[in-house]
C-alpha positions in Angstrom: 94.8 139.6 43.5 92.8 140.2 40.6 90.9 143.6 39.7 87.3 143.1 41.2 88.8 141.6 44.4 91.6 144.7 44.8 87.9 146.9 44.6 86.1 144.7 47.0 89.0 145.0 49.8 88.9 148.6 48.8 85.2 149.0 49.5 85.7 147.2 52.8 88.3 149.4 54.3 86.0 152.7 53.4 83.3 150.8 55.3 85.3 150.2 58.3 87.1 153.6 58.4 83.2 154.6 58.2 82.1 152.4 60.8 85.2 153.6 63.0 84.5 157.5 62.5 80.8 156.9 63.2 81.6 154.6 66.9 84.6 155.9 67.9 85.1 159.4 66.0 82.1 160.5 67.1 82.1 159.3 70.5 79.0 157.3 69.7 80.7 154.4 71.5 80.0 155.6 75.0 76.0 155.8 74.2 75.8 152.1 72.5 74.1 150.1 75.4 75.1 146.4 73.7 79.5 147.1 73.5 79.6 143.0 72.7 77.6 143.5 69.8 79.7 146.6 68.7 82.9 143.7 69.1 81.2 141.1 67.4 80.6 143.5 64.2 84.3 145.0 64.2 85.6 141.6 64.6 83.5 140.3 61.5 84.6 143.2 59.5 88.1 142.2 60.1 87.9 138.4 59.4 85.8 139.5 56.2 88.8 141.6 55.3 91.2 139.0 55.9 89.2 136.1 53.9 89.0 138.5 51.1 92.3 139.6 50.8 94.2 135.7 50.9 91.1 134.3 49.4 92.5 133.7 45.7 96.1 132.3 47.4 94.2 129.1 49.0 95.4 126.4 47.5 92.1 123.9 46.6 93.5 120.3 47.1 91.9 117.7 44.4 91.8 114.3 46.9 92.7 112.3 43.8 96.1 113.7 43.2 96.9 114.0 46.9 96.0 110.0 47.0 98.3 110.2 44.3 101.2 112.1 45.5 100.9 110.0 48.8 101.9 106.4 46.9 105.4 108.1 47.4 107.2 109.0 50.4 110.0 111.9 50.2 113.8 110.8 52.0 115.5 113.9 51.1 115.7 117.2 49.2 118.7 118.7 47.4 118.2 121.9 46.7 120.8 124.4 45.0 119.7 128.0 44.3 121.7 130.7 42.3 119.9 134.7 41.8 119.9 137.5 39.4 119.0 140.6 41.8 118.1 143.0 39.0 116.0 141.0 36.9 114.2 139.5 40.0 114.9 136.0 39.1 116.0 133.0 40.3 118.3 129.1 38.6 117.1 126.4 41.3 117.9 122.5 40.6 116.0 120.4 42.9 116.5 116.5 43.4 114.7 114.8 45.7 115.1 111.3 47.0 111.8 109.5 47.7 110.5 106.0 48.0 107.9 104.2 45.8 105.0 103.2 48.0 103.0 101.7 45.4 103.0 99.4 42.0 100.2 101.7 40.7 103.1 104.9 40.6 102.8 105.7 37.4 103.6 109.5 37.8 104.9 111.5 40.6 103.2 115.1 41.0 105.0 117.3 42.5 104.0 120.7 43.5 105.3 123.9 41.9 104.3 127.0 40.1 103.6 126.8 36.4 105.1 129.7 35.8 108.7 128.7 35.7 110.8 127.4 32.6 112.1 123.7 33.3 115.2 123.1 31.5 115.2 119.7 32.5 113.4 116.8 34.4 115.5 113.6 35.0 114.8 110.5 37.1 117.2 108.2 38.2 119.6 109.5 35.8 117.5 109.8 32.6 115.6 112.3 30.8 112.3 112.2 31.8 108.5 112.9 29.7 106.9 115.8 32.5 104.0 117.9 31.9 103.3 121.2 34.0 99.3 122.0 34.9 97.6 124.0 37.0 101.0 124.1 39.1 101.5 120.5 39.4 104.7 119.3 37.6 103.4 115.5 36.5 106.7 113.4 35.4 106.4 109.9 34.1 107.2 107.4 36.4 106.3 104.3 35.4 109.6 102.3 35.3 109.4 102.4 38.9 108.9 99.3 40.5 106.9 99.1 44.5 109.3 99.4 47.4 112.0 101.2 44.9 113.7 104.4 45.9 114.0 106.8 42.8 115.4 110.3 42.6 114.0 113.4 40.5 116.4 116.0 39.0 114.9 119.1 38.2 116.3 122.1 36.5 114.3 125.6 36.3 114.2 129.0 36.2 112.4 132.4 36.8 110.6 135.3 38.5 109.6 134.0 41.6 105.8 135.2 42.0 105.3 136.8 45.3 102.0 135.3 47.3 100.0 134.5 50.4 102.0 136.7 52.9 105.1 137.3 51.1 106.0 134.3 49.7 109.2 135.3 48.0 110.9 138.9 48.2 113.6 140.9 46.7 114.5 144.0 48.7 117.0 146.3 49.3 118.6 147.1 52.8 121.8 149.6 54.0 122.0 149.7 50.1 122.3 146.1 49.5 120.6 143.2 47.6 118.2 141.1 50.4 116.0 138.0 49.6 113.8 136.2 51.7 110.8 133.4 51.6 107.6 132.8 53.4 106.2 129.6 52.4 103.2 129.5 54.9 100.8 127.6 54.7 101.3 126.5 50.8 103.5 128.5 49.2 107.0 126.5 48.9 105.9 125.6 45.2 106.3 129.0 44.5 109.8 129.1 44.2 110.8 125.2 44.5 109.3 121.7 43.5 107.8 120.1 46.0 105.8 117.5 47.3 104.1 120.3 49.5 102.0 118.8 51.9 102.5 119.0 55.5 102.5 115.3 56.7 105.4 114.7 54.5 108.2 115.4 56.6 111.7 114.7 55.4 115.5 115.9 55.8 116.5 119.0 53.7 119.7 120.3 51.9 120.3 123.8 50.3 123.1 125.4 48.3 122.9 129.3 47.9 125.4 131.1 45.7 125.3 134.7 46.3 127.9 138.0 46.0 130.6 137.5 48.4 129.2 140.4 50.9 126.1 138.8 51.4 125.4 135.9 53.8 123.3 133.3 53.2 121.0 131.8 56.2 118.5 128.4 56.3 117.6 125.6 58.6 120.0 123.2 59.9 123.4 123.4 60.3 126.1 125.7 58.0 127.9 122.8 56.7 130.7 125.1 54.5 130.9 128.4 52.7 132.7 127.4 49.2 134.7 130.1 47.3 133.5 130.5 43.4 135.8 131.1 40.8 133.9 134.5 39.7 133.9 136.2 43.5 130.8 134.6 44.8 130.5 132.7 47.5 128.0 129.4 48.5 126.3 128.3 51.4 125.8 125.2 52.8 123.3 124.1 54.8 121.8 120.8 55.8 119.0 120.2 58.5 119.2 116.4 59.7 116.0 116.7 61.6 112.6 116.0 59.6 110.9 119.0 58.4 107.8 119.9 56.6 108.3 122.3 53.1 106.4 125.3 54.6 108.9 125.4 57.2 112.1 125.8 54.7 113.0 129.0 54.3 116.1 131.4 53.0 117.1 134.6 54.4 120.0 136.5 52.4 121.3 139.7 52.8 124.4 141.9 54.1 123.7 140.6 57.4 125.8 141.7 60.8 126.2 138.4 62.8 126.3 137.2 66.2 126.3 134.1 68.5 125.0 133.1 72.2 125.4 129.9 73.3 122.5 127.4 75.1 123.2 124.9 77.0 121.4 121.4 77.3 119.5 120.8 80.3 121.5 117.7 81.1 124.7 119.9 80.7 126.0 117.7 78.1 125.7 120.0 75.2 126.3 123.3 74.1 124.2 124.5 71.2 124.6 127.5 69.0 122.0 130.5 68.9 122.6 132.5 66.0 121.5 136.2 65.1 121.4 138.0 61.8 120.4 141.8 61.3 120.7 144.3 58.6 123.5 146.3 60.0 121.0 149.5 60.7 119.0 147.6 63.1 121.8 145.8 64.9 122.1 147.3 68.3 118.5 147.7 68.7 117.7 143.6 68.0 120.9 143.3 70.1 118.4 145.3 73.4 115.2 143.4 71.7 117.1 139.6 71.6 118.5 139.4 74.6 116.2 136.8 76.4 116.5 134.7 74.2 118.5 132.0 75.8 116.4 132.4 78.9 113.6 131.4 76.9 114.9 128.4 75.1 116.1 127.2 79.1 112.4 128.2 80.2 110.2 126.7 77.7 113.0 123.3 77.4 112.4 123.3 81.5 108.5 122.7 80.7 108.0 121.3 77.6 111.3 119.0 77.0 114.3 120.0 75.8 115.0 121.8 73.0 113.9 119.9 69.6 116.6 120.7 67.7 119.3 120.3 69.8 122.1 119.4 67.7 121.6 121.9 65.2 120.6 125.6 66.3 118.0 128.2 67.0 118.4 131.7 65.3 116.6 134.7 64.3 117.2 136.0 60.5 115.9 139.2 59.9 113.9 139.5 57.4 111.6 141.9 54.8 107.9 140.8 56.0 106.0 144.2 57.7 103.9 142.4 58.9 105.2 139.8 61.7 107.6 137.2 62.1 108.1 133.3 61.4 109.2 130.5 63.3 111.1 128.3 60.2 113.0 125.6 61.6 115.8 126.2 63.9 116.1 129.7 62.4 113.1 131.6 62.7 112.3 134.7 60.5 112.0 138.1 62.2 110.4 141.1 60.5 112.2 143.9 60.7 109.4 146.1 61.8 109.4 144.5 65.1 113.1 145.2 65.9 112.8 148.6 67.8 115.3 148.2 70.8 112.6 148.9 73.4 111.7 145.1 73.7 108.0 145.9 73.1 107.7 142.9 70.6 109.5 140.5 72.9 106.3 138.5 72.4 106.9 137.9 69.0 110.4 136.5 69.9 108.7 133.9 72.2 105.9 133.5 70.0 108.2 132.1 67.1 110.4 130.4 69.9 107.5 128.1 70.9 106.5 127.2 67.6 109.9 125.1 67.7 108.3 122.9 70.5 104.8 123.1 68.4 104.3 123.6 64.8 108.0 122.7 64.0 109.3 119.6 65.9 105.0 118.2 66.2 103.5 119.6 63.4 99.8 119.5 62.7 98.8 116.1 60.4 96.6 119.0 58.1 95.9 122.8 58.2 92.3 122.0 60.2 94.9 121.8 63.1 96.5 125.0 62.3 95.3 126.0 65.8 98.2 123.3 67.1 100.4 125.5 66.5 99.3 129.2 66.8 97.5 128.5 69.8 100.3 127.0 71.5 102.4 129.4 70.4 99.8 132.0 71.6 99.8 130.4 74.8 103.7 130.2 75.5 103.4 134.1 75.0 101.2 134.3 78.7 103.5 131.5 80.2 106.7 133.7 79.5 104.8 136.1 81.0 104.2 134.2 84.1 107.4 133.0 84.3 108.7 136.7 84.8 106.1 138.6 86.5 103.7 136.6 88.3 100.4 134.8 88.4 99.0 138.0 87.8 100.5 139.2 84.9 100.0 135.8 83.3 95.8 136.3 84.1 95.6 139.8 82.9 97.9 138.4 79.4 95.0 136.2 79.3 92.2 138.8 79.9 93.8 140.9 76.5 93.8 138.0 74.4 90.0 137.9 75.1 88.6 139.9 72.2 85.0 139.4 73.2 83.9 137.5 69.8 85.7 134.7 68.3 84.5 133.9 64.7 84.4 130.1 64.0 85.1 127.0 65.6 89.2 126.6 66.6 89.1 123.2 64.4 88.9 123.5 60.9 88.4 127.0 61.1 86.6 128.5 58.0 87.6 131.3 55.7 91.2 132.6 56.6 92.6 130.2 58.8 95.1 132.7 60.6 92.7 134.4 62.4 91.6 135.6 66.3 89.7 132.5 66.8 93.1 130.0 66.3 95.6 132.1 67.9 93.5 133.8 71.0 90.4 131.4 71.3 93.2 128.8 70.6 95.3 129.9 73.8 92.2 130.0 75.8 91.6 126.8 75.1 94.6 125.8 76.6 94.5 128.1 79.5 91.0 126.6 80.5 92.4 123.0 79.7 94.8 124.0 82.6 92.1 125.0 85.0 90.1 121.8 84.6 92.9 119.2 85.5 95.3 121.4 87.2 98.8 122.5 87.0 100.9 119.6 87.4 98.4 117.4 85.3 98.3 119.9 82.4 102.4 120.7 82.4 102.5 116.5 81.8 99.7 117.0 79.2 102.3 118.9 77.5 105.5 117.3 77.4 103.6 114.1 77.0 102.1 115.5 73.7 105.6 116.7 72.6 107.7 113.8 73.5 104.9 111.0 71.7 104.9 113.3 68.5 108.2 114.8 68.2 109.2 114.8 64.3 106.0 113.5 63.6 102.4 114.5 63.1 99.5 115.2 65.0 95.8 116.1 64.8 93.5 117.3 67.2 92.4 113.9 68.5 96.0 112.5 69.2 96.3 115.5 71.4 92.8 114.8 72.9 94.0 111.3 73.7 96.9 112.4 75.1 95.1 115.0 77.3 93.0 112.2 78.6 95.2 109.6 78.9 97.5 111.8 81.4 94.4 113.2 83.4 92.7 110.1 83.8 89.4 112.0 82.3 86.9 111.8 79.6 87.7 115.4 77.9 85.3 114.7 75.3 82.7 117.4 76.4 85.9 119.6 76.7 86.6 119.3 73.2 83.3 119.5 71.7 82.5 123.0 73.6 85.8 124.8 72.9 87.2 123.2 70.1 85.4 121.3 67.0 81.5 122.5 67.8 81.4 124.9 70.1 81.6 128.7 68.4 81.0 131.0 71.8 81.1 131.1 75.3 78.5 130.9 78.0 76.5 133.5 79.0 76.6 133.3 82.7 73.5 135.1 84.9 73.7 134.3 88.3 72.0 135.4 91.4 72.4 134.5 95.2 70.8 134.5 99.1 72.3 133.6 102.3 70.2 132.0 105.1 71.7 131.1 108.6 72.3 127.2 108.9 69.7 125.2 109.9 67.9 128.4 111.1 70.9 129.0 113.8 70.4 132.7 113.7 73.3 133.1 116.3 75.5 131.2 114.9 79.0 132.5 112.5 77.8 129.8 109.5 75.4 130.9 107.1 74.3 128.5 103.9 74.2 130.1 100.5 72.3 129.2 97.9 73.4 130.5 94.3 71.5 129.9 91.2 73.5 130.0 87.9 71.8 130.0 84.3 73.4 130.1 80.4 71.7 132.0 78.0 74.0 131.4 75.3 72.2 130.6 71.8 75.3 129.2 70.1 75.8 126.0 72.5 73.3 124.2 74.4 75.6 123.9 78.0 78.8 124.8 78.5 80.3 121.8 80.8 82.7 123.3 83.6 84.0 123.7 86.5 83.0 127.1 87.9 85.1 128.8 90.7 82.6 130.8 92.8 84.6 133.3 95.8 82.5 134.3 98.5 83.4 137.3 100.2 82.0 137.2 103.6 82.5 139.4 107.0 84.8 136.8 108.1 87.1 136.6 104.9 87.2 135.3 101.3 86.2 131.4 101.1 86.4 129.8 97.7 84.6 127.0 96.4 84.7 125.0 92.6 80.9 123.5 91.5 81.0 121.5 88.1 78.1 123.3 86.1 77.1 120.6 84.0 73.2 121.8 83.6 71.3 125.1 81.8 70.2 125.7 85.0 71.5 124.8 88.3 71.4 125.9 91.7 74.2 125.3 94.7 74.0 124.9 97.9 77.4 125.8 100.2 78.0 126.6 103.8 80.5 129.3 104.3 82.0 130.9 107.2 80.9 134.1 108.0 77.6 136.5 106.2 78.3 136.6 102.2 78.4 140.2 101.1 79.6 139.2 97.5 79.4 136.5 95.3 82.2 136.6 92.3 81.9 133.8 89.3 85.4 132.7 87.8 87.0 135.7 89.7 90.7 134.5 88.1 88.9 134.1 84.7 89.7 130.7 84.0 86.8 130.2 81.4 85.9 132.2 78.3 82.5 133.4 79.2 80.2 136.4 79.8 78.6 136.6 83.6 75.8 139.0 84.5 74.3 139.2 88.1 70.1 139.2 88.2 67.5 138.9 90.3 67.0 136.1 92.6 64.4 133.0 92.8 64.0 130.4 94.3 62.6 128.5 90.7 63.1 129.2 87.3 
């Protein structure tokens, strides 16, 4: 980050610490009369913050040379990596198997930091003319006939520059040398050549050669550890199942290692789940892991089975402070989170979900970033379901409402890892639930996973799938929560009871509740609205689709109304205030 935007951040935290002592320090808090303003300003400050701080690591995509990189199609990488710890530094050779889509090829760009020394480019064999710009390596291809598959050999070396979240670290843990990537949401080119865009999903090969005490983890399968001449040893891995570049990773380190073991739903295979800790923290991820396999069992019960089924699932720990992430069938688990008290548990399920969504259907661009981090959000509250109750899973829902979501949950602007695509993101799905039910909704999702499994998919395949499984026109659905929509409704509501027909002796009484938005961000909000009606008699509960700005209801109930309670089990994402009522508006 460069000086004036290290000063900028700077000024922005002294504002906020300011704006916290003033509100909450002083106890201010309790005498503010508007509290969802006072949100809607901290949350601002925060998403400011953020967008400031990852601003100058967002790659800007020129549509020419992605046209460009898209007349090829990556089969397969073959990537071998070797380290110097002290120095920081890394030898990689990449080659890469792709297939000419084009006769207009007449150079492959491939993605990767400028920073490195290239000792050699080949293709198909032969020494090839490259240039390196504005971290694009641009070889010459133009030998390469349409419909021809070619392979790139490319040798390099150098400091790996650490960006976006922590895109490439050297550490030290129990006294030892650890290494570990983060490649989300563009940083692969940072330490290996790539055609790093997300629809391009191919198999992937690594070598590691490390000192002999360390252990070297990635996706896939651990196809052999070779014995080097000088003491070191290599590793081996190969995932057969299509991946996307931001979701290769490498975790290395003096790990301690253990295994559970899954097993298919069908009974007919047994699958490895693998753990890897820095030997300090073992016991305690040993307390904080241990639901694991429950989880994969849960979440292949509704979604499908598990994607990656012939491979693995495991959790490398790994130097990020900040979180955790779900890299193909090994997902990488800050070490921060690991405290033996299972407080992060979340997290574990959080990066488990991502396997299902994000990993094995993977968004078709970063606009649908919320395809993944709002599923992912949303397994968290199903977990929660699963092990404590209806309950539980309503009040998970209640704390991921932070009373102002910046943005729409499509293409959202600025930092794209914010509130509005995980939390709003989950609520999206929790009120998709509510509007076609349970058993509709659960099909909504393994229909969605089993179509695009190892694929792609935007937000309009999953629209299509949502309404081709419900039977419904979701469009207004979508519009509201998803790609216009950037609030809630503002619910006012008000209510009278009259006997029926004037039967004054009689147990039924008709109520008559009027219902209004006042929201400025979206005309009307479209939804079914659950009204309960507590009466002398008992609770009755009714569902009116609220399809107008204003609209009044007309209901018999059994029994005098004493209270009238709007979305009581908070199945929208909304504001409701009680008023005075009439008759007219």
């Amino acid at each position: 980050m460069n000086r004036p935007k290290i000063l900028l951040v700077v000024s922005l935290t002294l504002i906020m610490a300011a704006f916290y002592w003033t509100f909450v320090g002083a106890k201010v808090i309790s005498k503010v009369t508007d509290r969802n303003e006072l949100t809607k300003c901290a949350r601002s400050w925060m998403d400011k913050y953020d967008d400031i701080k990852y601003s100058d690591n967002i790659r800007e995509e020129d549509s020419s040379t992605v046209a460009y990189q898209n007349l090829y199609d990556v089969q397969n990488y073959k990537l071998k990596l070797s380290f110097d710890f002290s120095r920081k530094y890394i030898f990689g050779n990449l080659e890469m198997n792709a297939d000419n889509l084009s006769d207009t090829l007449n150079q492959v760009y491939l993605n990767f930091s400028s920073s490195y020394q290239i000792n050699h480019v080949k293709l198909n064999g032969s020494d090839a003319a490259y240039k390196s710009i504005n971290d694009y390596l641009i070889i010459d291809s133009k030998n390469i006939t349409k419909s021809e598959s070619f392979i790139v050999d490319i040798n390099y070396e150098g400091a790996p520059k650490n960006m976006g979240f922590d895109s490439f670290g050297f550490k030290t843990f129990d006294n030892e040398p650890a290494v570990y990537t983060l490649s989300q949401p563009e940083y692969a080119p940072s330490w290996w050549p790539c055609k790093d865009l997300i629809d391009d999903k191919t198999t992937f090969e690594i070598y590691m050669t490390v000192p002999s005490q360390l252990t070297a983890v990635s996706n896939g399968l651990l196809q052999e550890v070779t014995n080097e001449s000088n003491g070191d040893k290599t590793f081996h891995w190969k995932s057969g199942y299509p991946i996307s570049t931001y979701l290769v990773s490498i975790a290395i380190a003096k790990y301690d290692q253990w295994t559970d073991t899954y097993t298919s739903l069908d009974s007919t295979k047994k699958m490895n789940v693998d753990y890897y800790t820095y030997p300090s923290y073992t016991e305690r991820a040993k307390s904080d892991w241990k639901n694991t396999v429950d989880m994969i069992k849960f979440f292949s019960e509704i979604f499908g089975e598990y994607p990656f089924i012939n491979e693995k699932y495991g959790m490398a720990m790994f130097g990020w402070v900040s979180g955790a992430m779900e890299h193909q069938t090994i997902s990488s688990m800050g070490y921060t989170l690991v405290t033996g008290d299972g407080r992060f548990e979340a997290v574990v399920v959080h990066e488990l979900v991502h396997q299902w969504f994000g990993d094995a259907v993977t968004p078709e661009s970063w606009k649908d970033i919320w395809l993944n981090e709002g599923f992912a959000t949303y397994g968290e509250a199903l977990w929660e379901e699963h092990i404590n109750g209806r309950e539980s899973y309503i009040n998970s829902m209640k704390k991921d409402d932070f009373g102002f979501f910046k943005g729409t949950v499509y293409n959202p602007e600025g930092f794209i890892f914010g509130s509005t695509v995980y939390k709003k993101g989950s609520w999206c799905l929790h009120m998709l639930r509510g509007v076609v039910g349970d058993s509709t909704f659960f099909k909504i999702l393994r229909t969605y996973y089993t179509k695009y499994k190892y694929k792609n998919a935007d937000t309009w395949d999953f629209k299509k799938v949502c309404e081709e499984v419900s039977g419904t026109d979701l469009t207004y659905f979508f519009n509201q929560w998803i790609f216009d929509g950037t609030g809630r409704p503002f619910y006012k509501y008000s209510w009278r009871s009259d006997a029926f027909n004037d039967q004054k002796n009689s147990d039924i009484y008709m109520l008559r509740l009027n219902l209004r938005q006042t929201q400025e961000d979206y005309d009307v909000y479209k939804m079914p609205v659950r009204v309960t009606i507590r009466t002398d008699k008992g609770n009755e509960k009714f569902t009116f689709f609220n399809d107008m700005k204003t609209q009044q209801f007309e209901q018999p109930v059994n029994g005098k109304p004493i209270e009238v309670l709007i979305d009581n089990e908070n199945w929208i994402l909304k504001k409701a205030e009680k008023e005075e009522y009439k008759d007219k508006y």
